[in-house]
N, C-alpha and C positions, 0 to 999 in steps of 0.2 A: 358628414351628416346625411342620413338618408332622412330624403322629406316626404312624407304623406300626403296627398293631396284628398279632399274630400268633396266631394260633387254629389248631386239628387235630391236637393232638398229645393221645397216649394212651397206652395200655397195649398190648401188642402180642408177640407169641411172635417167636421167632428167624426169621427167614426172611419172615417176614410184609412188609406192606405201609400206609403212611401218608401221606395227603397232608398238609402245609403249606399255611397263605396266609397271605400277606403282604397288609392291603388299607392302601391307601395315597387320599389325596384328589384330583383334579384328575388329569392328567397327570402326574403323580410321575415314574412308572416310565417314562415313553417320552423326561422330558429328566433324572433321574439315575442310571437303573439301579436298583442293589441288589444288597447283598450277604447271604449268608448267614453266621452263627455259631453256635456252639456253647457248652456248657461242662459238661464233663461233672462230679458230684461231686468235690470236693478237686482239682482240675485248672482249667489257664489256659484261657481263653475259645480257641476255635480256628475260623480259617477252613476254612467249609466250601465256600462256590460264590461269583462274583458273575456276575449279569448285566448285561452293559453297555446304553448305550441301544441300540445296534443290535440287539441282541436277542441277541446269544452271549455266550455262557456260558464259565466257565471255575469247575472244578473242586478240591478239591484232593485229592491222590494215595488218599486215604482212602476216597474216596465216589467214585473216577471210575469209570463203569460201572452204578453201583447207583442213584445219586442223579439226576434231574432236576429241571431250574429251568423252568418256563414261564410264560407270561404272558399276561392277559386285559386287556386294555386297556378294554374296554365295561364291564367290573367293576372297575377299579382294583386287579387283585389280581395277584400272584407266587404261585406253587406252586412246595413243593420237594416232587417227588415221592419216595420212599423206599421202593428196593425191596432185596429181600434184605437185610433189617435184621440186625443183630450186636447181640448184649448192647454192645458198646463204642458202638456208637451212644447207647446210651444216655445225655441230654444235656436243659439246657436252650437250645430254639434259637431263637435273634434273627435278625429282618430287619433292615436298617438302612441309610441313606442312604451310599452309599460317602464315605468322608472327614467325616463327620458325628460329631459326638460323642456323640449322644443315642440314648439305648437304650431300647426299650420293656421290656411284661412278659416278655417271652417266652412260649413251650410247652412244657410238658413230654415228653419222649420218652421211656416207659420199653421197654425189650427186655427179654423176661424170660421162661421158660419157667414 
């Protein structure tokens, strides 16, 4: 089982700014992509982005605009970049193997003035 680990998340005011990584072992990311989640307090886990192997991305309606996915392949890492943040961002967010059942710790993301 290869594990993802996810680190960068923090405290953060409205409108602010966060990057995301995802690091992953070996060539993870260039043959299964990744996807992003969510889960904000008392609420169901929620897709946020996935990036396929080809390298696009696909969003969801929530984050499209504000949010980027990219990827360093010479570091094994994903970024979900986070711009113009919302208190409703506020979440814990998961990287994880598309179709995969394993979840790591996740990061916290708080918005908050």
């Amino acid at each position: 089982q290869v594990q993802l680990v996810e680190s960068g998340g923090g405290l953060v005011q409205p409108g602010g700014s966060l990057r995301l990584s995802c690091v992953a072992s070996g060539n993870f990311f260039s043959i299964y992509g990744v996807t992003w989640y969510r889960q904000a307090p008392g609420k169901e886990r929620e897709y946020v982005a996935r990036m396929f192997t080809s390298g696009g991305v696909d969003y969801a309606d929530s984050v499209k605009g504000r949010f980027t996915v990219s990827r360093d392949d010479a570091k094994n890492t994903v970024y979900l970049q986070m711009d113009s943040l919302k208190a409703e961002d506020t979440a814990v967010y998961y990287c994880k193997k598309p179709g995969g059942t394993t979840w790591g710790q996740g990061t916290q993301v708080i918005v908050s003035s």
